[in-house]
Short mmCIF file of the C-alpha atoms (twelve columns), coordinates in Angstrom:
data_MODEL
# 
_entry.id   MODEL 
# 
loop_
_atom_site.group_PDB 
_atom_site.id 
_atom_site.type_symbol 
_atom_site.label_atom_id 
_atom_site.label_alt_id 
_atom_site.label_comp_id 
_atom_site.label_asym_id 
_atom_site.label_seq_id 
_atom_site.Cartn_x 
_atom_site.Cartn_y 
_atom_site.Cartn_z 
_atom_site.pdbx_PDB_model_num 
ATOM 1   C CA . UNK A 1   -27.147 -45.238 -248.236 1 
ATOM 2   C CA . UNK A 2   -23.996 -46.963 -249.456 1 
ATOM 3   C CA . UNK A 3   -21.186 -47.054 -247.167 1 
ATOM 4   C CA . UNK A 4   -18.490 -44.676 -247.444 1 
ATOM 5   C CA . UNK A 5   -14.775 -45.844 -247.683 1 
ATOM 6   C CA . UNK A 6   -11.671 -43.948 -246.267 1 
ATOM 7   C CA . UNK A 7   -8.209  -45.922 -246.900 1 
ATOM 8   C CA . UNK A 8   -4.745  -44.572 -245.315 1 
ATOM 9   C CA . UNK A 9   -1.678  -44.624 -247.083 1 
ATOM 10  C CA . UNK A 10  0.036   -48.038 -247.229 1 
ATOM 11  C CA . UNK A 11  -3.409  -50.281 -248.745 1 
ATOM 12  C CA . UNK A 12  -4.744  -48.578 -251.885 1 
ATOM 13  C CA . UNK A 13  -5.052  -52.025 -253.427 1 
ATOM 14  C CA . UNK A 14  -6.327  -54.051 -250.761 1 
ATOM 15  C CA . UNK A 15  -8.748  -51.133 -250.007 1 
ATOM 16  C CA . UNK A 16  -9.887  -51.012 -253.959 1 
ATOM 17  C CA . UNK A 17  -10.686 -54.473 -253.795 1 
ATOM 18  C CA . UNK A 18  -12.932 -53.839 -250.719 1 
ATOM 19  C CA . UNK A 19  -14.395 -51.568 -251.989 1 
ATOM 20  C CA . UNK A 20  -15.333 -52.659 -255.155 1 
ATOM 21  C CA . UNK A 21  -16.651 -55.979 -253.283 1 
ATOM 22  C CA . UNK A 22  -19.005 -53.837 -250.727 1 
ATOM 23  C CA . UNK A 23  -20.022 -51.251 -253.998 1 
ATOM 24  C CA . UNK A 24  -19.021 -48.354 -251.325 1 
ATOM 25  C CA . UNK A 25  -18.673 -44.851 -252.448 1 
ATOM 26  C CA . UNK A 26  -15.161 -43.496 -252.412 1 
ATOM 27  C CA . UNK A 27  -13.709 -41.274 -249.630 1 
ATOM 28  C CA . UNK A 28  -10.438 -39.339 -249.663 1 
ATOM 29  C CA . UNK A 29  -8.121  -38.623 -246.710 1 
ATOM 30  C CA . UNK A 30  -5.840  -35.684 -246.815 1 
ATOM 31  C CA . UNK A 31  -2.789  -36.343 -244.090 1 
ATOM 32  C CA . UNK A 32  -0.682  -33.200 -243.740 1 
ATOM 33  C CA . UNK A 33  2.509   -32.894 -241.395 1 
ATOM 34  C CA . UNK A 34  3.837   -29.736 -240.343 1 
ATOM 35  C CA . UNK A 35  7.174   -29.195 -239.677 1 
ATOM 36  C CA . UNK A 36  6.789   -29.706 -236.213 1 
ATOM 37  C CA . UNK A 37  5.867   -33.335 -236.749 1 
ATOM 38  C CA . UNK A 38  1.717   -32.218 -236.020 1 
ATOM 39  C CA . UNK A 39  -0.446  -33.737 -238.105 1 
ATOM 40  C CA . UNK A 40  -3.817  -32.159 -239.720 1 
ATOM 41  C CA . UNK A 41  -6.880  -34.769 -241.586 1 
ATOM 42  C CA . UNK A 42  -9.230  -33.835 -243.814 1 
ATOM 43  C CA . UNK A 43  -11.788 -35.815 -245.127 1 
ATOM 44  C CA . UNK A 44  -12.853 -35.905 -248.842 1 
ATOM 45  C CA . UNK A 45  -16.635 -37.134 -248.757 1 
ATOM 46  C CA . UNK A 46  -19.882 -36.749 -247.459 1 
ATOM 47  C CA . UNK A 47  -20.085 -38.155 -244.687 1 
ATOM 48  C CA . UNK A 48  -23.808 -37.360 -243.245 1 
ATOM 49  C CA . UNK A 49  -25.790 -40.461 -242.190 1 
ATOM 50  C CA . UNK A 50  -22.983 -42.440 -244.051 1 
ATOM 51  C CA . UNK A 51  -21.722 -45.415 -242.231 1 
ATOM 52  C CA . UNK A 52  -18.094 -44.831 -242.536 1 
ATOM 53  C CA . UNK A 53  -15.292 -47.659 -242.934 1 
ATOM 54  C CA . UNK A 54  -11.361 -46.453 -242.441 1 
ATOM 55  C CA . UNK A 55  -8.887  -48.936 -243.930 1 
ATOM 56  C CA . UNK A 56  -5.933  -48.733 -242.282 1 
ATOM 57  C CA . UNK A 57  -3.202  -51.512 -241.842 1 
ATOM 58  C CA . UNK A 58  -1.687  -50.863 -237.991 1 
ATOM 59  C CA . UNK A 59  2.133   -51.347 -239.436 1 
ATOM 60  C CA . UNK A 60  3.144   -48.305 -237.817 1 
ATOM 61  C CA . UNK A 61  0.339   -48.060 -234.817 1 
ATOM 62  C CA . UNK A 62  2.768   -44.753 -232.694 1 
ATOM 63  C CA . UNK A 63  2.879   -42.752 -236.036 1 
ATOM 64  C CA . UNK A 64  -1.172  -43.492 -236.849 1 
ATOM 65  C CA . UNK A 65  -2.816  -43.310 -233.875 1 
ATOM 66  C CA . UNK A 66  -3.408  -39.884 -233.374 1 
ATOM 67  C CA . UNK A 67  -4.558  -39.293 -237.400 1 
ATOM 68  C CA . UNK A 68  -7.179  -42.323 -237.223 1 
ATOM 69  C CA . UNK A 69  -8.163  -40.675 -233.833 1 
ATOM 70  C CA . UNK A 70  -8.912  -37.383 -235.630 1 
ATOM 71  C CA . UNK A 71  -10.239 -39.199 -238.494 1 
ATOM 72  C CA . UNK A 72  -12.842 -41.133 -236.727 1 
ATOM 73  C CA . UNK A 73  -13.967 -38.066 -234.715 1 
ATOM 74  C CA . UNK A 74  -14.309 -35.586 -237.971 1 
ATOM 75  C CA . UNK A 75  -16.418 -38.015 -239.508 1 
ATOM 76  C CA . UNK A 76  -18.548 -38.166 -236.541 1 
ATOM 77  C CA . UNK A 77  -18.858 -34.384 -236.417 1 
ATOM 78  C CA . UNK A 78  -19.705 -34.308 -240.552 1 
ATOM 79  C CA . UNK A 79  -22.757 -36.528 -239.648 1 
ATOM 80  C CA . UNK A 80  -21.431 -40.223 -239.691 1 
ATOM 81  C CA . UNK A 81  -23.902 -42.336 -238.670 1 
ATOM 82  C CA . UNK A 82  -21.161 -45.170 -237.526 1 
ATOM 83  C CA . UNK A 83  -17.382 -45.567 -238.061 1 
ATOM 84  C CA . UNK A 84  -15.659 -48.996 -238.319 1 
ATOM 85  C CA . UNK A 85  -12.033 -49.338 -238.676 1 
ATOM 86  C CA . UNK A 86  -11.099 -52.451 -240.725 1 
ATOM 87  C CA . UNK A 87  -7.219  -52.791 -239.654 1 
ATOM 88  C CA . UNK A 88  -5.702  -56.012 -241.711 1 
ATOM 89  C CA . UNK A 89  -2.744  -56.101 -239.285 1 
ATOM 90  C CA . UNK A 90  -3.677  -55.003 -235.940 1 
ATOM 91  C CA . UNK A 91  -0.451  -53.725 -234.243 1 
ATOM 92  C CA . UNK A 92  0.099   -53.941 -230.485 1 
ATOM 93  C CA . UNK A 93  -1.107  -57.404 -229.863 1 
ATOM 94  C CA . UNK A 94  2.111   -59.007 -228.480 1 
ATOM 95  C CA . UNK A 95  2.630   -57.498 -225.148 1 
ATOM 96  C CA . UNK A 96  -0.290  -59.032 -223.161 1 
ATOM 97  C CA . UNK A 97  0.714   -59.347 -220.080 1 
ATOM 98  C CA . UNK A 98  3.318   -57.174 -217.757 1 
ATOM 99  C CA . UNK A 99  6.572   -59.522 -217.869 1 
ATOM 100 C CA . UNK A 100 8.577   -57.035 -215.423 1 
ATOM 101 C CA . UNK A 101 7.249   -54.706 -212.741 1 
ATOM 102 C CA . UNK A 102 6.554   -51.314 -213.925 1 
ATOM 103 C CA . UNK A 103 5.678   -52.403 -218.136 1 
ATOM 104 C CA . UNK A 104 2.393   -51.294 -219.342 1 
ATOM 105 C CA . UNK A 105 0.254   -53.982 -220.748 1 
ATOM 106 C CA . UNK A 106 -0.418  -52.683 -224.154 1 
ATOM 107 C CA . UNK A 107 -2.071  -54.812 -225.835 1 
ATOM 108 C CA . UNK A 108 -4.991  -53.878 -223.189 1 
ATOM 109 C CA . UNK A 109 -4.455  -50.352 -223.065 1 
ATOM 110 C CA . UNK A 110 -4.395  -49.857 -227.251 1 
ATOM 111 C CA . UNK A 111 -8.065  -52.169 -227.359 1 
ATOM 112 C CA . UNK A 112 -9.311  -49.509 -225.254 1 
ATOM 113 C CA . UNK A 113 -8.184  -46.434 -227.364 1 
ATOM 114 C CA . UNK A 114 -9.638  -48.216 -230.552 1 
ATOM 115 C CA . UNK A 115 -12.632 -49.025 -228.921 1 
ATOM 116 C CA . UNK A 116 -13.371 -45.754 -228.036 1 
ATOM 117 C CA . UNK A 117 -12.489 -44.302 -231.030 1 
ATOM 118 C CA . UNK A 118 -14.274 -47.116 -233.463 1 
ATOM 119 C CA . UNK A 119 -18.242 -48.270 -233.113 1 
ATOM 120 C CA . UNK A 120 -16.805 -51.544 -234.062 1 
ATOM 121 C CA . UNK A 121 -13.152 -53.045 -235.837 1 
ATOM 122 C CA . UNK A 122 -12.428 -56.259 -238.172 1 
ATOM 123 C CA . UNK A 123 -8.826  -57.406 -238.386 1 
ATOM 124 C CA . UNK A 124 -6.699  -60.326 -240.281 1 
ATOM 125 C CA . UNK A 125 -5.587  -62.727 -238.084 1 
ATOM 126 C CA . UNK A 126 -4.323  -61.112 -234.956 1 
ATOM 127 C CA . UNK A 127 -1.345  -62.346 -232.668 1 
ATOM 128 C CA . UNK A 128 -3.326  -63.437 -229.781 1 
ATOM 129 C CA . UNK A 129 -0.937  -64.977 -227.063 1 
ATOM 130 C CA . UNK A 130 -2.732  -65.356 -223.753 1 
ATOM 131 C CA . UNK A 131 -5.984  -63.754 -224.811 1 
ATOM 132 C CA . UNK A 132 -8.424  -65.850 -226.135 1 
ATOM 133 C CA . UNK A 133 -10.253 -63.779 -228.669 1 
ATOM 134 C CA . UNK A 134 -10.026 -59.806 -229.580 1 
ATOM 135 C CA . UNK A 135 -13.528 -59.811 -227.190 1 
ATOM 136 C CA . UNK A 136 -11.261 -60.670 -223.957 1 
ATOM 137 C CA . UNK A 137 -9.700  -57.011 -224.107 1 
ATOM 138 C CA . UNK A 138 -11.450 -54.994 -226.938 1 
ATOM 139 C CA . UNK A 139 -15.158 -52.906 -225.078 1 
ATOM 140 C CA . UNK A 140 -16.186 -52.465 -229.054 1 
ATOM 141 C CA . UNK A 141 -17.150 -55.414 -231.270 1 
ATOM 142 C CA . UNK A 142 -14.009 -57.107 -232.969 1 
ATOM 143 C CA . UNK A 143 -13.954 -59.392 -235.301 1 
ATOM 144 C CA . UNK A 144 -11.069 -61.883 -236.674 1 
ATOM 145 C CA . UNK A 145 -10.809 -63.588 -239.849 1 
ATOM 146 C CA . UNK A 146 -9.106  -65.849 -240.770 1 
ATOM 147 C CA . UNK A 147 -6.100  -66.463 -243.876 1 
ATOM 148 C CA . UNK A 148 -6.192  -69.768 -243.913 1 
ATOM 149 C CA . UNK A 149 -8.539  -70.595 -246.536 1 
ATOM 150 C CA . UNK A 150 -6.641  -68.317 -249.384 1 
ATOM 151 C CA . UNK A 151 -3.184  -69.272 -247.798 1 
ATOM 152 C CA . UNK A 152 -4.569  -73.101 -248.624 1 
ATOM 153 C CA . UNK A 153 -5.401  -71.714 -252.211 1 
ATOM 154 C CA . UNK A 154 -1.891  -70.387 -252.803 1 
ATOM 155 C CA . UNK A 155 -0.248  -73.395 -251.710 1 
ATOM 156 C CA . UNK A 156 -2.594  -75.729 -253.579 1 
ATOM 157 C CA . UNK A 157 -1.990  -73.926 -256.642 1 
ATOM 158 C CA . UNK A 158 1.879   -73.281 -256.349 1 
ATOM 159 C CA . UNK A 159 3.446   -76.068 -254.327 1 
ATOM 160 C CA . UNK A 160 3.811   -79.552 -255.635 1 
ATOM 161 C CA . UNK A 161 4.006   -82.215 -252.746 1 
ATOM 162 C CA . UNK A 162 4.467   -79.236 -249.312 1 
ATOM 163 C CA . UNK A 163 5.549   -80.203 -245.876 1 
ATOM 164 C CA . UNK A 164 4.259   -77.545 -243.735 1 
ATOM 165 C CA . UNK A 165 6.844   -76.461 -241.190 1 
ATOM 166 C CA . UNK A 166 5.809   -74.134 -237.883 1 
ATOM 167 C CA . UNK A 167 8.784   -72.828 -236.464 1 
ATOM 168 C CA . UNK A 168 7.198   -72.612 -232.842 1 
ATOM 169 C CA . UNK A 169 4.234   -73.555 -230.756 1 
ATOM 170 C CA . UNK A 170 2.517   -70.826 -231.489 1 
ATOM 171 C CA . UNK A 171 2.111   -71.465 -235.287 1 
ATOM 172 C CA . UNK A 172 -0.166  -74.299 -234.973 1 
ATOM 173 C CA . UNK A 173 -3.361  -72.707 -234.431 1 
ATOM 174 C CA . UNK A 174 -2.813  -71.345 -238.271 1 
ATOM 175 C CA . UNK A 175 -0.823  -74.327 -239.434 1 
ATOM 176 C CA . UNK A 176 -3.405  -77.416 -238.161 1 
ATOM 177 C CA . UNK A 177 -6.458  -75.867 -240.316 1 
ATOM 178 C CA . UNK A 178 -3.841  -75.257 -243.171 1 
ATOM 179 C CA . UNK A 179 -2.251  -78.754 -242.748 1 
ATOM 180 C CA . UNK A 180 -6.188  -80.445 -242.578 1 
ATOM 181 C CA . UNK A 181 -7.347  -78.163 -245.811 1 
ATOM 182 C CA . UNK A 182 -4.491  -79.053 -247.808 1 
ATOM 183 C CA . UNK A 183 -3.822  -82.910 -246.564 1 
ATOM 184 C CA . UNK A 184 0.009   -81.791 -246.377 1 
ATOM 185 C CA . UNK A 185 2.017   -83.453 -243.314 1 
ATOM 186 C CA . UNK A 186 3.001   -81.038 -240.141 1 
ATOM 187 C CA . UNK A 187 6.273   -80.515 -238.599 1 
ATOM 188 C CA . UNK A 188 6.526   -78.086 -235.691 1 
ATOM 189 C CA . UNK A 189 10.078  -76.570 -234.432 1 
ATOM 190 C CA . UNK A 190 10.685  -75.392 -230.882 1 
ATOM 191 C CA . UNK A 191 11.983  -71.889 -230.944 1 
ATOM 192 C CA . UNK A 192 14.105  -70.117 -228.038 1 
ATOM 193 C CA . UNK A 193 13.882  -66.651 -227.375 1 
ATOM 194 C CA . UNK A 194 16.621  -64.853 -226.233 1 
ATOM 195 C CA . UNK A 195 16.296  -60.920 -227.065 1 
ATOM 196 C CA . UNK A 196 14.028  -58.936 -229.676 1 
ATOM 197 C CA . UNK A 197 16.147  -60.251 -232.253 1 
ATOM 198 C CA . UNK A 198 18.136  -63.431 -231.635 1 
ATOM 199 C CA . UNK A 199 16.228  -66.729 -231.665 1 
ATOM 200 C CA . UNK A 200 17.567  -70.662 -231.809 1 
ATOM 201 C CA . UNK A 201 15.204  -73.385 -233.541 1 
ATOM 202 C CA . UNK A 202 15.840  -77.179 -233.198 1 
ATOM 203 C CA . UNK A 203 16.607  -79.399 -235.614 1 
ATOM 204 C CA . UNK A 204 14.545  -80.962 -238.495 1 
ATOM 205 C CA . UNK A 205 15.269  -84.758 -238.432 1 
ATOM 206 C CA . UNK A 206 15.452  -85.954 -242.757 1 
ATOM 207 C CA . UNK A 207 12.816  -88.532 -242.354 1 
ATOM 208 C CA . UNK A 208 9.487   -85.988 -241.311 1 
ATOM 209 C CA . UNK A 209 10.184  -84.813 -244.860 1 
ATOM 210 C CA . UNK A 210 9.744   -87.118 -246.867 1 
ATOM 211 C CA . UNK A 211 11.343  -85.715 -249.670 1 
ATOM 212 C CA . UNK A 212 8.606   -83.227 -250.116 1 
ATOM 213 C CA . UNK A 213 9.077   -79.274 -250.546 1 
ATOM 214 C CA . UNK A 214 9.302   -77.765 -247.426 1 
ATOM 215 C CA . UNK A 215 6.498   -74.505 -246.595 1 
ATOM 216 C CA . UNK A 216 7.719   -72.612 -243.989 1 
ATOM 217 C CA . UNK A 217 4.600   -70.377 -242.729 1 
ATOM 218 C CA . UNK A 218 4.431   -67.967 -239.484 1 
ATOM 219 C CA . UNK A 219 1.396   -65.154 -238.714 1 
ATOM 220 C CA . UNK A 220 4.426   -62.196 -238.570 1 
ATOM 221 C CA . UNK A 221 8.179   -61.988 -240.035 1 
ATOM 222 C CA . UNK A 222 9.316   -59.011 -238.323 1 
ATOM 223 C CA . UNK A 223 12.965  -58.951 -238.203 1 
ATOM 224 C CA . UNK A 224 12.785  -62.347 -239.887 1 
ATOM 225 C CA . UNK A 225 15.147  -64.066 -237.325 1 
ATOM 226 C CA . UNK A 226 12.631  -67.101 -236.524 1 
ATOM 227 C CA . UNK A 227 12.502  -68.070 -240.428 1 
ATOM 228 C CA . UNK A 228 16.058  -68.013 -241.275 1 
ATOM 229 C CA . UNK A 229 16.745  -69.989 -238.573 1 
ATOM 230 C CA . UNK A 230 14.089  -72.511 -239.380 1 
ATOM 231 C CA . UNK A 231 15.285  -72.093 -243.503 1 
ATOM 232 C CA . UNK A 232 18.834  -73.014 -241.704 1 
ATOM 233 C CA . UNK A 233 17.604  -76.164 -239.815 1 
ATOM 234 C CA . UNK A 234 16.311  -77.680 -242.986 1 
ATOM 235 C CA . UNK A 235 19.344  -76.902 -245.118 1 
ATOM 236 C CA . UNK A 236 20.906  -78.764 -241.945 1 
ATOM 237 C CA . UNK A 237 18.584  -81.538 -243.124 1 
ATOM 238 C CA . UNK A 238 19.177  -81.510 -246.646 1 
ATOM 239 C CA . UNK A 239 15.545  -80.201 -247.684 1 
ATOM 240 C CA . UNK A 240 14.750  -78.527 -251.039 1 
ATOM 241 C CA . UNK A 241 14.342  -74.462 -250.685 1 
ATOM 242 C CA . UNK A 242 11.544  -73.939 -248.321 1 
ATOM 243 C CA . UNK A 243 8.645   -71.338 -249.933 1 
ATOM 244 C CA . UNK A 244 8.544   -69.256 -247.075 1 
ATOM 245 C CA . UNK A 245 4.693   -67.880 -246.531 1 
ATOM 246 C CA . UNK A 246 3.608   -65.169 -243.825 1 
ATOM 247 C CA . UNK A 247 0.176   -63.249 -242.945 1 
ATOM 248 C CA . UNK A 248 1.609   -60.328 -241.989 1 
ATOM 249 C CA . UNK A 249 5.000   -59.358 -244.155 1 
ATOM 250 C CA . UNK A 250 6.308   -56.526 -241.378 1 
ATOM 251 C CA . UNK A 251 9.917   -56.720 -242.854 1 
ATOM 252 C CA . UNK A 252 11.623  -54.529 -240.131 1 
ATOM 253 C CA . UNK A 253 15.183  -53.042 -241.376 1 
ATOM 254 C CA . UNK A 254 16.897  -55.246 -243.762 1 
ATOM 255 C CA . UNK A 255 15.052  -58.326 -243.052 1 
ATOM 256 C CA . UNK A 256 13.967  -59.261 -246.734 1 
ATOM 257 C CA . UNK A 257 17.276  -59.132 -247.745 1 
ATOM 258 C CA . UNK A 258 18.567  -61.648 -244.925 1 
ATOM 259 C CA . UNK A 259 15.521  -64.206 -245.831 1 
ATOM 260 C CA . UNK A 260 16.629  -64.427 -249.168 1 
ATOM 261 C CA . UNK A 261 20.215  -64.462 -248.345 1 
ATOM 262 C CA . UNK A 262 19.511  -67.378 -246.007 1 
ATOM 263 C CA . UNK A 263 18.211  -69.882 -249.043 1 
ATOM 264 C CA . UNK A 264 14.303  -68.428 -248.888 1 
ATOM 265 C CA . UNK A 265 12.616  -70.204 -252.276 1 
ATOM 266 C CA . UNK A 266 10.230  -67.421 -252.349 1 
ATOM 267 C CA . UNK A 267 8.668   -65.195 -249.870 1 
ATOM 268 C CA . UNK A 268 5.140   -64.813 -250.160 1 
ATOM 269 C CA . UNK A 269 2.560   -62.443 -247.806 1 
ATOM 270 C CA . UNK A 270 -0.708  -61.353 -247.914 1 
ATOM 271 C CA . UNK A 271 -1.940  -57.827 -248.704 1 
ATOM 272 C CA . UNK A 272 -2.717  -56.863 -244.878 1 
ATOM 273 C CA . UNK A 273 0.316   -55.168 -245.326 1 
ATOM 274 C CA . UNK A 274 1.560   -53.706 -248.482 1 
ATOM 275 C CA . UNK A 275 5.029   -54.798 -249.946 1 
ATOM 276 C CA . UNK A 276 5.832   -56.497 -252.975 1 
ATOM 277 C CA . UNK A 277 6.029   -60.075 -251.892 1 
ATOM 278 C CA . UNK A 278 1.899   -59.800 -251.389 1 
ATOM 279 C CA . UNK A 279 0.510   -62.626 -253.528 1 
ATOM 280 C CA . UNK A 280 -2.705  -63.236 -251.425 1 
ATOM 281 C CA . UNK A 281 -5.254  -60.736 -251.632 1 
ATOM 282 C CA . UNK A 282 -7.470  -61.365 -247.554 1 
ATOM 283 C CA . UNK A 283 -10.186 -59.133 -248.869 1 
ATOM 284 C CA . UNK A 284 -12.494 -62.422 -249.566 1 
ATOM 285 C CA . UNK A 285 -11.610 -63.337 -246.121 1 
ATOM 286 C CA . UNK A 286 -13.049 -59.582 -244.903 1 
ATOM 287 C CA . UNK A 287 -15.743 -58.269 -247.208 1 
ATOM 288 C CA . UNK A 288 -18.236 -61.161 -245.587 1 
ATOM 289 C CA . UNK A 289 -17.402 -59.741 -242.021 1 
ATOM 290 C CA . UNK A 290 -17.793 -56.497 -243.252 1 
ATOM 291 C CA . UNK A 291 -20.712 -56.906 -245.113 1 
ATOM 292 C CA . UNK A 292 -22.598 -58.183 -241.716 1 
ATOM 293 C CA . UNK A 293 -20.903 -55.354 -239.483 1 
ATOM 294 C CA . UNK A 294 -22.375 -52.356 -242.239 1 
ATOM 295 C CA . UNK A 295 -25.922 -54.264 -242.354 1 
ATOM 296 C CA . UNK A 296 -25.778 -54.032 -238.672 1 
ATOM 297 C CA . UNK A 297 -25.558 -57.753 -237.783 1 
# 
């Protein structure tokens, strides 16, 4: 039996796309809220000795939880023979360790509810600090793929002569591959963290440039503080309007606004998260892990 394919609000396209890739039938999911902020799902689909796939992007991971919990179980109790959750951007990967007595690790603590709520889940790139794959806290198989191979396309096909710029440490495991697919030069910032939202980057000395257009890429813009810092720096150093790329496009408040304010070229995400800078669709990147996780391999 073909699978059958649930999507949440918030990645109709990128779920389409899936879809039409895996030739899965078409599910529906009713989401009602009460006035009392409650929440009630229905399922539209027959679900009996189906292997069941929810599509839902973890943007909002308080709000969903409890409807992809009640999801996953009425699909078992229509006759599901398995339900997978492919989240594009897993949510609640950050806070991996407890940095003050008393904080719940929840990075730890939200692997366990999805693995007991999902035979198995396949996510986009996933902020992994200290952990060294989704396996070190997730009890269910979990999968990562990786955007780095359609990020390469888009650059490739839209940037003449890119310098990649990382604005921390941490975006080197995404920028290296990039850097190596593309044969464009690295440069790598040291950021300083010094709240939720305020940041400092260092400088970007004229000469690692090379006169080249600067491509500013991170896994997450959230408040968007890191970037127009970095998008600063370079001004500082004279560069051409960076193209500023992320995975995940989170955009918290305002921060859209304040990236283009700051000299942003162009702002480009992926679809793991709906919004209308997405110009990279990550579903080639999924459908072969999927393919393998609903053939049982």
């Amino acid at each position: 039996m073909t699978p059958l394919l649930f999507a949440f609000p918030g990645c109709a396209p990128l779920a389409q796309n899936l879809r039409a890739g895996l030739n899965a039938r078409s599910g529906g999911v009713e989401w009602r809220h009460f006035p009392d902020g409650e929440s009630l799902i229905a399922l539209d689909g027959d679900c009996a000795g189906s292997d069941v796939i929810i599509v839902a992007t973890l943007r909002d991971p308080d709000r969903l939880a409890l409807p992809l919990l009640f999801a996953a179980r009425t699909a078992r109790e229509l006759g599901a023979r398995s339900v997978g959750l492919v989240a594009p951007y897993l949510g609640y990967m950050r806070q991996d360790a407890r940095f003050r007595p008393g904080q719940a690790v929840s990075a730890t603590h939200f692997a366990a509810f999805l693995s007991s709520t999902f035979d198995w889940l396949i996510t986009v790139d996933p902020h992994l600090h200290r952990n060294r794959d989704l396996g070190a806290i997730f009890q269910a198989p979990a999968e990562a793929v990786s955007s780095v191979p359609l990020v390469a396309d888009w650059i490739r096909a839209s940037v003449a002569e890119p310098v990649l710029i990382g604005p921390d440490a941490e975006s080197v495991q995404w920028l290296a591959p990039l850097a190596g697919r593309i044969g464009a030069p690295l440069v790598v910032l040291d950021k300083e963290r010094h709240g939720d939202r305020e940041v400092s980057v260092s400088s970007v000395p004229a000469a690692t440039l090379g006169g080249r257009t600067p491509v500013l890429f991170d896994d997450i813009v959230s408040t968007g503080r890191t970037m127009i810092q970095a998008i600063a720096r370079l001004r500082e150093a004279g560069a051409n309007a960076p193209a500023c790329i992320a995975v995940h496009g989170i955009f918290a408040g305002d921060a859209e606004h304040w990236l283009r304010a700051a000299g942003a070229g162009g702002i480009v995400t992926t679809n793991t998260i709906e919004h209308p800078t997405n110009a990279i669709d990550v579903a080639p990147a999924l459908l072969p892990a999927l393919a393998r996780r609903v053939a049982g391999r």
